[in-house]
VOMAR-71376 format. One record per residue (C-alpha): x negated, y, z; residue in three letters. Coordinates in steps of 0.2 Angstrom, whole numbers, plus 5000, padded with zeros to 4 digits. Layout:
@u:X v:Y w:Z rest:ALA .
...
END
This chain:
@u:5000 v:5000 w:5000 rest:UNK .
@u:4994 v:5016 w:4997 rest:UNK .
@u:4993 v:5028 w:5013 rest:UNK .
@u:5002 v:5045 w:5014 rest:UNK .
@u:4987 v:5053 w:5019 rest:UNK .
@u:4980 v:5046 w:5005 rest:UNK .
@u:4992 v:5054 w:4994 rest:UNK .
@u:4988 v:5070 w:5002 rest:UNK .
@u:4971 v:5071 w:4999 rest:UNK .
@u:4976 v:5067 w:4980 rest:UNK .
@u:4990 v:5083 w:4980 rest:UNK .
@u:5002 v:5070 w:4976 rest:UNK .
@u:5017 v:5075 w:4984 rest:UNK .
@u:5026 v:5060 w:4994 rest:UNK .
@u:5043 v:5060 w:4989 rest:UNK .
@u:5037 v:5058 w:4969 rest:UNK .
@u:5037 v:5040 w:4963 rest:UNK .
@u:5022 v:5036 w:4952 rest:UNK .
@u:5022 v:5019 w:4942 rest:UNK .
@u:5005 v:5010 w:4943 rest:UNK .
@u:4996 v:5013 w:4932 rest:UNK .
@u:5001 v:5032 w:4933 rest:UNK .
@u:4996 v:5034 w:4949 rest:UNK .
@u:4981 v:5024 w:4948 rest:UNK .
@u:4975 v:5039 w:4932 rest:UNK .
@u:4982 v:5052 w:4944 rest:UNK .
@u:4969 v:5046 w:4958 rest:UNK .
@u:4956 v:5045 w:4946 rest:UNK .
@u:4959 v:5067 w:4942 rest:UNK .
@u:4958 v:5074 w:4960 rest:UNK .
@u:4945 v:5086 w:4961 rest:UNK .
@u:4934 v:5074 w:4975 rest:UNK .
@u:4928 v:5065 w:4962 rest:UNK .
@u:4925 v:5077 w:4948 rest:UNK .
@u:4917 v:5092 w:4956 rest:UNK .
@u:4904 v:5088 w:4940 rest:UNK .
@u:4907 v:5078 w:4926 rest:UNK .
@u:4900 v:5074 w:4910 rest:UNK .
@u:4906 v:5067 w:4895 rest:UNK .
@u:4903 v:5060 w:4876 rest:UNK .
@u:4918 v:5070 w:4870 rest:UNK .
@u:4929 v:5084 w:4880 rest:UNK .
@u:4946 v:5087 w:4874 rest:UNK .
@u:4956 v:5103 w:4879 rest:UNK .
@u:4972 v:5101 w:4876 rest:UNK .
@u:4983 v:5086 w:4879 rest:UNK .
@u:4998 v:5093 w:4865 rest:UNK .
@u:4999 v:5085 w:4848 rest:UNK .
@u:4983 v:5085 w:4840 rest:UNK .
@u:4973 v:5084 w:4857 rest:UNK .
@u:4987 v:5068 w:4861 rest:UNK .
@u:4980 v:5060 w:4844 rest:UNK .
@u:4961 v:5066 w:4843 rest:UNK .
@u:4961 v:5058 w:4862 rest:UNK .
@u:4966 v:5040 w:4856 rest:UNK .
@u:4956 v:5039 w:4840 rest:UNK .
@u:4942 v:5045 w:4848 rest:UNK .
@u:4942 v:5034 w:4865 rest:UNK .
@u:4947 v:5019 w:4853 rest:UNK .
@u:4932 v:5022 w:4844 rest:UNK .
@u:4919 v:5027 w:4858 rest:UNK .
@u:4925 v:5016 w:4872 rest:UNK .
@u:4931 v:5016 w:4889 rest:UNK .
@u:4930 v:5034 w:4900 rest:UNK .
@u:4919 v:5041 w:4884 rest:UNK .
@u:4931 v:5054 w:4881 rest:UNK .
@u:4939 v:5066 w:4894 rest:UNK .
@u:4955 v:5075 w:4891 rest:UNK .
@u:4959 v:5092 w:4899 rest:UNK .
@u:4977 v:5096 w:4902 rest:UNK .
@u:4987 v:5104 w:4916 rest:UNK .
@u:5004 v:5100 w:4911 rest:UNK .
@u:5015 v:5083 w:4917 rest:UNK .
@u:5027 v:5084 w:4904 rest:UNK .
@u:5024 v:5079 w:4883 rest:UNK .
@u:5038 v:5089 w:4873 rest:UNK .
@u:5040 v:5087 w:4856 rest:UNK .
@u:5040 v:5103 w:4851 rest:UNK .
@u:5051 v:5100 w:4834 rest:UNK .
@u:5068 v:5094 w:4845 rest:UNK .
@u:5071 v:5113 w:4852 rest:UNK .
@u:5080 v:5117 w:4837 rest:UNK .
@u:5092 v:5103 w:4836 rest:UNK .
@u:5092 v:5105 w:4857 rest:UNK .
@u:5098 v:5124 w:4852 rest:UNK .
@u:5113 v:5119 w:4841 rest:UNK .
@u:5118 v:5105 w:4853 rest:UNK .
@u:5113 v:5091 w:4844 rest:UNK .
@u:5100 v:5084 w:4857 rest:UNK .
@u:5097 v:5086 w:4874 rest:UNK .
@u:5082 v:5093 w:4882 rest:UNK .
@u:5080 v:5076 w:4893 rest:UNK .
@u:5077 v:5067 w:4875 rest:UNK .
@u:5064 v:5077 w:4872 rest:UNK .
@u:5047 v:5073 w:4883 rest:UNK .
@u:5037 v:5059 w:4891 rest:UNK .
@u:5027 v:5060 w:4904 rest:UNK .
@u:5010 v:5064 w:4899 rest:UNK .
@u:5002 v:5051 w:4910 rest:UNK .
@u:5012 v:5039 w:4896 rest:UNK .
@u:5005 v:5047 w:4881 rest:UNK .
@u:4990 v:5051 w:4885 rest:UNK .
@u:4977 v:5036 w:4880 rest:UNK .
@u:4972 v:5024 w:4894 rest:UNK .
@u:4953 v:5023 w:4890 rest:UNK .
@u:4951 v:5042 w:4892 rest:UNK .
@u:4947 v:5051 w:4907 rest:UNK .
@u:4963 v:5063 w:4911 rest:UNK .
@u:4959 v:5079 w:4923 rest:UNK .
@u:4974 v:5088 w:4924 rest:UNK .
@u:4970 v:5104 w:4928 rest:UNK .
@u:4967 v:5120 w:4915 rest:UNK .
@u:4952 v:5126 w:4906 rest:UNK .
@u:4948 v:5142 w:4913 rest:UNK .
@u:4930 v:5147 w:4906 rest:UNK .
@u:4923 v:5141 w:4890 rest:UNK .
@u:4904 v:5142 w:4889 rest:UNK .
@u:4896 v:5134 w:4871 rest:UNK .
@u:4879 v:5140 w:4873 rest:UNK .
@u:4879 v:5127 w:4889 rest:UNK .
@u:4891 v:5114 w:4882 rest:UNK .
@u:4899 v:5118 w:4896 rest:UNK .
@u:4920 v:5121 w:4900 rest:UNK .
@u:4923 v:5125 w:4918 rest:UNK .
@u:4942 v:5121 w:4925 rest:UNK .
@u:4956 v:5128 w:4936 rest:UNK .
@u:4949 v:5119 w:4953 rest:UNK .
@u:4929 v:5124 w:4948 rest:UNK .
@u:4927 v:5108 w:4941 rest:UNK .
@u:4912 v:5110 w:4927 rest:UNK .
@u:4913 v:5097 w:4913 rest:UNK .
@u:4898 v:5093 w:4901 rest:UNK .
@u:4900 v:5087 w:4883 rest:UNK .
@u:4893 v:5084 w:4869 rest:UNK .
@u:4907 v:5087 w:4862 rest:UNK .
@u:4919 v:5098 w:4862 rest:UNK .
@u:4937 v:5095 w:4853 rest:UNK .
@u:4949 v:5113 w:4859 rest:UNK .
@u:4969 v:5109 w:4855 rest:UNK .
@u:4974 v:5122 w:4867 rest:UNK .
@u:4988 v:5128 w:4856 rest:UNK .
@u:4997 v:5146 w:4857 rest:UNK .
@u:5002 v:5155 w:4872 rest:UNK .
@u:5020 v:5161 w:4870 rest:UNK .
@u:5020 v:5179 w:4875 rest:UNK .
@u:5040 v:5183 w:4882 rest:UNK .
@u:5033 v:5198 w:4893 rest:UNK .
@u:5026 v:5207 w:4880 rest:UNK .
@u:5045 v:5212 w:4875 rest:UNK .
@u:5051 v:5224 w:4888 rest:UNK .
@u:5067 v:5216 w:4896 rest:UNK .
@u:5065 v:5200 w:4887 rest:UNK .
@u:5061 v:5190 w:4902 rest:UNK .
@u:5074 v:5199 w:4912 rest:UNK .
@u:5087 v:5194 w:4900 rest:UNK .
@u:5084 v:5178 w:4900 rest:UNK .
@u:5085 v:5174 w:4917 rest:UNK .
@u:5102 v:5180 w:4917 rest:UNK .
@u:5114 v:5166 w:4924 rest:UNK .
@u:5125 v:5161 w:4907 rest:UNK .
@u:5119 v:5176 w:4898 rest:UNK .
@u:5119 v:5181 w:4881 rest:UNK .
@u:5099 v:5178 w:4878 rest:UNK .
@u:5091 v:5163 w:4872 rest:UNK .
@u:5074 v:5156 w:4865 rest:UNK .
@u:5070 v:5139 w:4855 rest:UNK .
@u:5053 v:5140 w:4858 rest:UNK .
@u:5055 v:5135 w:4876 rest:UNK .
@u:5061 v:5122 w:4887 rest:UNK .
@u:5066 v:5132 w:4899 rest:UNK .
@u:5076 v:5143 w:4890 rest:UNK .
@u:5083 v:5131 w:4874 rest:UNK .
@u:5099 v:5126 w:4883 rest:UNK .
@u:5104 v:5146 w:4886 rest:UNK .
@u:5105 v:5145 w:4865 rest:UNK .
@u:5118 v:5132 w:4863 rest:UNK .
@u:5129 v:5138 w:4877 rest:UNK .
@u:5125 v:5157 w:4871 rest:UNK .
@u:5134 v:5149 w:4852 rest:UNK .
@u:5149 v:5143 w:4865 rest:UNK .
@u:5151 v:5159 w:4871 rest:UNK .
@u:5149 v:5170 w:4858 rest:UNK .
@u:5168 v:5178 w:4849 rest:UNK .
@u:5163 v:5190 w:4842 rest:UNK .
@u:5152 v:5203 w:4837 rest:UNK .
@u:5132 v:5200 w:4832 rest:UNK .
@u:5124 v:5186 w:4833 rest:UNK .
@u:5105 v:5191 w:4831 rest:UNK .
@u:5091 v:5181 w:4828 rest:UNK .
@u:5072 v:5189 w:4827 rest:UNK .
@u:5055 v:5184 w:4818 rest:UNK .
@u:5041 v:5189 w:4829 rest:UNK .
@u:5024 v:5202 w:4821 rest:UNK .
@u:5013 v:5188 w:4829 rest:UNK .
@u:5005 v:5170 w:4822 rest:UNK .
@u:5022 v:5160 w:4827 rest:UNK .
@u:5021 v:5140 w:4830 rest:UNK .
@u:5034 v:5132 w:4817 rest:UNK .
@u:5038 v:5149 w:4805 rest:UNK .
@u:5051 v:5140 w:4799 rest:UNK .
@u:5059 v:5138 w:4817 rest:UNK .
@u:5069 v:5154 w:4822 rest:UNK .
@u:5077 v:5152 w:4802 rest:UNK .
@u:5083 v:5134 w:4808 rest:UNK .
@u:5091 v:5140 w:4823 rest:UNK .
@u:5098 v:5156 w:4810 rest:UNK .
@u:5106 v:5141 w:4800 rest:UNK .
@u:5111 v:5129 w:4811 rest:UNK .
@u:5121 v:5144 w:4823 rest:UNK .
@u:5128 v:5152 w:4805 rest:UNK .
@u:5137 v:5134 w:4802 rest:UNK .
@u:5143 v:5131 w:4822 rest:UNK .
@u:5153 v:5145 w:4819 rest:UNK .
@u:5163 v:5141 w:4804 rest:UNK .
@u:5165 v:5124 w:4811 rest:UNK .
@u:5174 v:5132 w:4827 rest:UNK .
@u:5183 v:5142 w:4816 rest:UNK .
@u:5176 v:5160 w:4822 rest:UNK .
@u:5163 v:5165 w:4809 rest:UNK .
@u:5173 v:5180 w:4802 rest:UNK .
@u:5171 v:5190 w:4817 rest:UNK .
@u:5153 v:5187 w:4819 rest:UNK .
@u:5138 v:5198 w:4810 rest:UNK .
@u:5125 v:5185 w:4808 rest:UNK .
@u:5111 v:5194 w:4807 rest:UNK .
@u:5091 v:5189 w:4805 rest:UNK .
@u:5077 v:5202 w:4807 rest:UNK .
@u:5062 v:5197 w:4803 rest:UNK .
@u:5044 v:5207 w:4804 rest:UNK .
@u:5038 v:5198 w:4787 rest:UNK .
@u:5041 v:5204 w:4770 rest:UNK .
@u:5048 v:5189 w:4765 rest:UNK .
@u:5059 v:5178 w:4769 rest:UNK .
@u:5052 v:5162 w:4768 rest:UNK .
@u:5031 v:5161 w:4764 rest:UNK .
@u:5029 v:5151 w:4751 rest:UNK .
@u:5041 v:5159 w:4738 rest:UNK .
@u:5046 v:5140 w:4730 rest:UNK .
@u:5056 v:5137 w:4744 rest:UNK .
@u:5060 v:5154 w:4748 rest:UNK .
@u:5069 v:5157 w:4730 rest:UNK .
@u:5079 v:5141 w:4738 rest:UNK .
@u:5084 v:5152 w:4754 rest:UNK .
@u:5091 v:5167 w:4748 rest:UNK .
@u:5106 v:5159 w:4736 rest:UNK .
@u:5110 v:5150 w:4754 rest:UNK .
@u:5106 v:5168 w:4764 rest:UNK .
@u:5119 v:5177 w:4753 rest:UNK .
@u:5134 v:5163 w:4750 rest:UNK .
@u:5133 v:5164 w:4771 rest:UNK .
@u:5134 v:5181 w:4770 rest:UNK .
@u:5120 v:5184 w:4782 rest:UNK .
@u:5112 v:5199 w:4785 rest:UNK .
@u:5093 v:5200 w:4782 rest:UNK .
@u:5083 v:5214 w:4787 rest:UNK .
@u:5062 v:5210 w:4783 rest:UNK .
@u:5048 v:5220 w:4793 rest:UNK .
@u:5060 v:5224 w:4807 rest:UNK .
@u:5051 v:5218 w:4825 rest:UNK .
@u:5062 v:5218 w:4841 rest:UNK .
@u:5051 v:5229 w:4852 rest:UNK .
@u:5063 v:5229 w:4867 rest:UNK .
@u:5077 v:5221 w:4877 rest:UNK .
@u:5091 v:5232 w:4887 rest:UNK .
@u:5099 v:5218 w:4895 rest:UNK .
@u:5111 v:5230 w:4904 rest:UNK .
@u:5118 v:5237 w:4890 rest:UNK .
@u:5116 v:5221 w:4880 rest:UNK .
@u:5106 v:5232 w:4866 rest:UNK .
@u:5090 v:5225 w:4855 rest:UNK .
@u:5076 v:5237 w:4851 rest:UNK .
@u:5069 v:5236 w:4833 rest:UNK .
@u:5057 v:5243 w:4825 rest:UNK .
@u:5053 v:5247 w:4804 rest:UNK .
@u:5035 v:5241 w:4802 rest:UNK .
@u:5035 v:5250 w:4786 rest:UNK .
@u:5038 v:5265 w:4795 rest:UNK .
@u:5036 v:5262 w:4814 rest:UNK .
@u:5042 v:5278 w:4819 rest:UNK .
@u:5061 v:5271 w:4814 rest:UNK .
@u:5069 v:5262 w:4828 rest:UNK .
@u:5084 v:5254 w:4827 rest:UNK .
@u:5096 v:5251 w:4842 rest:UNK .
@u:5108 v:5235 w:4839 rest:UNK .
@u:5121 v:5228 w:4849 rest:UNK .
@u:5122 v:5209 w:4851 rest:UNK .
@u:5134 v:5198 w:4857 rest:UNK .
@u:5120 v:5185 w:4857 rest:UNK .
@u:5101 v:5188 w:4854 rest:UNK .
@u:5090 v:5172 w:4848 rest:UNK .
@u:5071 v:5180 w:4854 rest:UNK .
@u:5057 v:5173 w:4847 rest:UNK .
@u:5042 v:5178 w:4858 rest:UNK .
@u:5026 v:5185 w:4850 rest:UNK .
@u:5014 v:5171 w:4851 rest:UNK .
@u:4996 v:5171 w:4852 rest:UNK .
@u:4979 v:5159 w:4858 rest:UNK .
@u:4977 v:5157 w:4876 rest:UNK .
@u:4969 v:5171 w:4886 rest:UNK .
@u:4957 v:5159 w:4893 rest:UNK .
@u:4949 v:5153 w:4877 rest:UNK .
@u:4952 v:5173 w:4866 rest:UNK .
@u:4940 v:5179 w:4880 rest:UNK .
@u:4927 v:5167 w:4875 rest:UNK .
@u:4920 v:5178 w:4860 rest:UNK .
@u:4906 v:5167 w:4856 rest:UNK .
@u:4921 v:5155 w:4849 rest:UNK .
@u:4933 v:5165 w:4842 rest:UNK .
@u:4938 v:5174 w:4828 rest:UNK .
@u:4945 v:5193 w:4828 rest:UNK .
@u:4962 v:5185 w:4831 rest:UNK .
@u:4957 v:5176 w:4846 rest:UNK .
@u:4956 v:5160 w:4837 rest:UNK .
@u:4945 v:5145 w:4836 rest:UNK .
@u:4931 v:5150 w:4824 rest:UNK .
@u:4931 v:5135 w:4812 rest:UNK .
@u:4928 v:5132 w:4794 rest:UNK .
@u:4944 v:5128 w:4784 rest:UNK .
@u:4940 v:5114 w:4777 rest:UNK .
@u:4930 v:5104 w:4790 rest:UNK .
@u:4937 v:5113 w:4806 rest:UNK .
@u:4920 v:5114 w:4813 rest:UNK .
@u:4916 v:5128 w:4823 rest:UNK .
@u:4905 v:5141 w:4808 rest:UNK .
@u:4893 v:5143 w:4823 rest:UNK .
@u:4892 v:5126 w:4837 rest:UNK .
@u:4890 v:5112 w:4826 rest:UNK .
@u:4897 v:5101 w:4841 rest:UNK .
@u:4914 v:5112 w:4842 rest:UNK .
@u:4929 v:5108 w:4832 rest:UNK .
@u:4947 v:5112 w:4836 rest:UNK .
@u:4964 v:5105 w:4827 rest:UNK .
@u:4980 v:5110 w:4829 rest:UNK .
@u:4988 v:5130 w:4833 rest:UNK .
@u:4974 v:5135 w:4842 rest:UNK .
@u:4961 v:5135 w:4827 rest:UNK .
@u:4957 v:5149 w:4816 rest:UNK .
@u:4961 v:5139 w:4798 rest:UNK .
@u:4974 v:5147 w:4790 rest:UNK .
@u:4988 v:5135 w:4788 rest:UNK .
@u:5004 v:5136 w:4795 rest:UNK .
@u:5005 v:5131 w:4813 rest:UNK .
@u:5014 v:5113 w:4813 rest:UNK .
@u:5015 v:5097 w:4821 rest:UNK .
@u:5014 v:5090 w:4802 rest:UNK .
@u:5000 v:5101 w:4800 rest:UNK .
@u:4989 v:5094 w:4817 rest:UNK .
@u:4993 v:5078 w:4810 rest:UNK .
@u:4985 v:5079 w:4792 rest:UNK .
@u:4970 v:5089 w:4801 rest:UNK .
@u:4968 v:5073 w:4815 rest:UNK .
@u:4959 v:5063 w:4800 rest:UNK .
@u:4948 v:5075 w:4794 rest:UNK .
@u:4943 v:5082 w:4810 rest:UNK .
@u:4943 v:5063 w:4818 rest:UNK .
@u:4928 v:5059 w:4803 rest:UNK .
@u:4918 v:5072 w:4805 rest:UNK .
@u:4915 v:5074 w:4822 rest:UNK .
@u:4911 v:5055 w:4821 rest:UNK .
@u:4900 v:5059 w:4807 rest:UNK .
@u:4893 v:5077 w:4819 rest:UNK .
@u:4889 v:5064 w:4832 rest:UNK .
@u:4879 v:5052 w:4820 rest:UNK .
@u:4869 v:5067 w:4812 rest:UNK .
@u:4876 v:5064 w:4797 rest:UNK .
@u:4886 v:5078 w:4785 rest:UNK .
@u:4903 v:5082 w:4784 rest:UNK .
@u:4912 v:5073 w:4769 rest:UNK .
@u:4930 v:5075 w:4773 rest:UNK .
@u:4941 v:5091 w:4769 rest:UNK .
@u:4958 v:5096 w:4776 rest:UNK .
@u:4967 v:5106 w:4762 rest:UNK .
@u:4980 v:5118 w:4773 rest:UNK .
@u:4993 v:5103 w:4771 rest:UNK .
@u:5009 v:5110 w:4782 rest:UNK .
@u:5028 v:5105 w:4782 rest:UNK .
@u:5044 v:5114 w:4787 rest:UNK .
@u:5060 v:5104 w:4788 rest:UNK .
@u:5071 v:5119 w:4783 rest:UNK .
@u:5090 v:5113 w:4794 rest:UNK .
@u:5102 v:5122 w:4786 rest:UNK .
@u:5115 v:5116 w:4796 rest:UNK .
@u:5124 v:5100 w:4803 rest:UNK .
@u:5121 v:5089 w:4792 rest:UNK .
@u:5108 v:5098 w:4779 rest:UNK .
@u:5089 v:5102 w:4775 rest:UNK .
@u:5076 v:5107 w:4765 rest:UNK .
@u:5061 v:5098 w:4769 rest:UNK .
@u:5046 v:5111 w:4763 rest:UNK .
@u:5027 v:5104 w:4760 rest:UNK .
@u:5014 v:5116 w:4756 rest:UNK .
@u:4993 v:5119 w:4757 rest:UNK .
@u:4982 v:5134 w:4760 rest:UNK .
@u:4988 v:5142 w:4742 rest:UNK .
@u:5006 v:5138 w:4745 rest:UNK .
@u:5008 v:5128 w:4731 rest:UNK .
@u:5023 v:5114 w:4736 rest:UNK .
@u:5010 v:5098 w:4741 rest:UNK .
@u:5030 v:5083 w:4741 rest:UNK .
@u:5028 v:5070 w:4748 rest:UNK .
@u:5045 v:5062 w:4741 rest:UNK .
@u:5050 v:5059 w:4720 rest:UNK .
@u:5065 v:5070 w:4720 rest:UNK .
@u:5064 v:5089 w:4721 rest:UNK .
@u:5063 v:5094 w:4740 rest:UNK .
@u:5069 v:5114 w:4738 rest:UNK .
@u:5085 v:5108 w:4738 rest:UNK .
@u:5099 v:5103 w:4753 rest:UNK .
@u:5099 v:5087 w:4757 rest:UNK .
@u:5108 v:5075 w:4770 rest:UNK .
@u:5093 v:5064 w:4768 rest:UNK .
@u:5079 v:5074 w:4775 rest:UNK .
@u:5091 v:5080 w:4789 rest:UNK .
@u:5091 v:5061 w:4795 rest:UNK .
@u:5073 v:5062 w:4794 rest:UNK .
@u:5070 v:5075 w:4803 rest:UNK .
@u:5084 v:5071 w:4814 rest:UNK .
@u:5081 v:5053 w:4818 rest:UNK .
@u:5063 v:5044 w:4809 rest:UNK .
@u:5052 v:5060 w:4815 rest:UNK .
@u:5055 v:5061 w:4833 rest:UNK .
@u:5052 v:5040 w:4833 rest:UNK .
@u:5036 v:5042 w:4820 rest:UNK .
@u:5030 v:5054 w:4833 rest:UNK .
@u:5030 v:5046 w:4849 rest:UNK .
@u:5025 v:5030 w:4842 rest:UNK .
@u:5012 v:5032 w:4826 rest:UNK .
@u:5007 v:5050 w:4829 rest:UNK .
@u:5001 v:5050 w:4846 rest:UNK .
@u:4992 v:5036 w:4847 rest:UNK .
@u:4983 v:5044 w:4834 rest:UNK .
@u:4989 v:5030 w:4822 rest:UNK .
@u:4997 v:5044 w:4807 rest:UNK .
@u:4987 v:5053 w:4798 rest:UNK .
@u:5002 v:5063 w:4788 rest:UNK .
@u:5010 v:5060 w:4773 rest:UNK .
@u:4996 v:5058 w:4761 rest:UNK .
@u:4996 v:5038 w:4757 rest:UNK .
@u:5016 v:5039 w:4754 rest:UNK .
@u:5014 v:5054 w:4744 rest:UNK .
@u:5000 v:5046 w:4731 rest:UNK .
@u:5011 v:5031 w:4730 rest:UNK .
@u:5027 v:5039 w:4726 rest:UNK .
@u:5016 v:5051 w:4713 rest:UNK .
@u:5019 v:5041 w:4696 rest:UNK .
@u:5039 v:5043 w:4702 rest:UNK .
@u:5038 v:5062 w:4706 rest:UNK .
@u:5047 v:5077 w:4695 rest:UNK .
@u:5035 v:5089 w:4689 rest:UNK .
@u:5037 v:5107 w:4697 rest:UNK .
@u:5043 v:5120 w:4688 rest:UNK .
END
């Protein structure tokens, strides 16, 4: 039996029950035991890409080779908010613990990178533990930013309110009881001026709301309205050309570079402003706001300059995501400075690359694989539609599928739906998929050309 002193000492509370194995990993991460630790290959970062690089890389190296940094005790998948937003899952459907994901032969210290130090291979933690690598893999991800809106926060701690957000599990079920409540008035949904996780996301949550409202019957006496910061609807302009007959048979309002500045919770009033011409505010009533928060890398690694770009993130080449100065740095996933869009889809078809060449870093050998931006966006257009978008660094379509893929379908909606949160929990994170490349070659002879 284990002792409730013994627990103590751990800072395991008591009244939590722990199945074996978990406990046995959480024992093995109190800070007794690694006040100095040292490692083939240090991972920050236990989200997607951190998950998957973890497995492939203790697989590979062996037992306690590879230690994984990560604070959090909860694994979300990230892509289920928007469905959890229009009511078709739940939040409770849309994690694991981490101590389940997270591979058994690596080392897990849960506790957070605070201090990044290359020149001394060196990443110092939350409880002063200092851990040396070789190594160094950083999927931190992005630091959502709520308080950097005025009255944003407040708004959303209002009991039942009128404020929701997608992008966080604390706040996704206030958007689905926000579509409840609403009658009438403006529905508003916002597009931050920041790097955002998922770009396609806050139009999702636009679609699926737009199409909760005719189905109860009360759309004509809601403005549906989306303002965006961008100058475009969508990025890549082959599926945005498929978005804007769908915008305007909807009949919803789209405002580009217009950047929701403020929150008047009181007065249930959003503040935008014209990017164009920032001087021009606009003051808009809502009878339901849907905030996306400006997003940026985490404050502990942006104040490492030595690794980051001007943006604040990871300094990598594009191609082989290693950092352009320490050859013994790489990063995958949201956190790095490649230019892709910042995806679950995209973390998976870097994990190959970034897998190969840092085995090859390790080896003293070059650097033969490339990642070539691949991203993908299933676009939900509603209850029982989508268009699942597929693009690289130029934004050229990169299908996967022999059927044009800019057009609504039911087919990808039970994709995203039902097969990707299943290929997620059980091919992705154990690092076993490595994106859609191998389906995509074989279904090539049966594709349509693009026109």
């Amino acid at each position: 039996m284990i002792s409730l002193q013994a627990l103590r000492q751990t800072g395991l509370s008591a009244t939590r029950s722990f199945n074996a194995s978990s406990t046995i990993r959480h024992f093995s991460v109190s800070r007794t035991n690694y006040d100095n630790q040292e490692c083939k290959v240090l991972v920050v970062g236990g989200g997607s890409g951190g998950c998957a690089m973890a497995a492939k890389l203790s697989s590979k190296l062996g037992k306690d080779k590879v230690i994984i940094l990560e604070p959090a005790d909860k694994h979300y998948y990230q892509p289920m908010f928007t469905l959890i937003g229009g009511g078709m899952k739940q939040v409770d459907q849309s994690y694991k613990l981490m101590s389940d994901v997270l591979p058994q032969k690596a080392k897990w210290i849960r506790e957070k990178a605070t201090d990044f130090d290359p020149d001394n291979n060196v990443v110092k933690t939350s409880s002063g533990t200092t851990i040396k690598y070789d190594m160094l893999l950083i999927a931190i991800g992005l630091q959502l930013n709520f308080n950097k809106i005025p009255g944003l926060v407040e708004a959303l701690e209002i009991p039942n309110g009128k404020v929701g957000s997608i992008y966080s599990p604390k706040y996704v079920d206030r958007v689905y009881n926000s579509l409840r409540n609403i009658k009438e008035g403006n529905a508003i949904f916002t597009f931050p001026a920041s790097p955002v996780k998922c770009p396609g996301a806050p139009q999702k949550i636009l679609y699926i709301a737009e199409h909760y409202f005719r189905k109860l019957g009360k759309r004509n006496n809601i403005n549906v309205i989306y303002n965006t910061s961008l100058p475009v609807l969508f990025g890549v302009k082959h599926y945005a050309d498929a978005l804007w007959p769908i915008v305007k048979k909807r009949n919803i309002t789209v405002n580009t570079r217009r950047n929701l500045i403020e929150v008047r919770p009181e007065k249930d009033i959003a503040i935008f402003q014209n990017l164009d011409n920032p001087s021009e505010i606009y003051e808009e009533q809502y009878s339901m706001l849907h905030a996306v928060p400006p997003m940026s890398a985490p404050d502990e690694l942006t104040k490492c300059k030595e690794l980051v770009n001007e943006s604040g993130f990871v300094d990598v080449d594009k191609s082989t995501l290693q950092h352009t100065k320490y050859k013994n740095v790489f990063a995958i996933g949201d956190c790095s400075g490649s230019p892709n869009s910042k995806t679950a889809a995209s973390a998976a078809a870097q994990s190959p690359v970034v897998y190969r060449n840092m085995i090859a870093a390790l080896a003293g050998k070059p650097l033969n694989n490339s990642y070539d931006g691949y991203a993908s966006c299933p676009l939900v257009t509603g209850y029982n539609s989508c268009i699942l978008a597929e693009f690289d660094y130029s934004l050229t379509p990169l299908e996967t599928f022999p059927m044009p893929q800019n057009k609504e379908r039911y087919t990808m909606f039970f994709m995203k739906k039902q097969l990707m949160p299943m290929l997620y929990w059980t091919l992705m994170l154990p690092g076993y998929w490595n994106g859609p490349a191998l389906m995509r070659n074989l279904f090539a002879p049966f594709r349509f050309s693009q026109k």
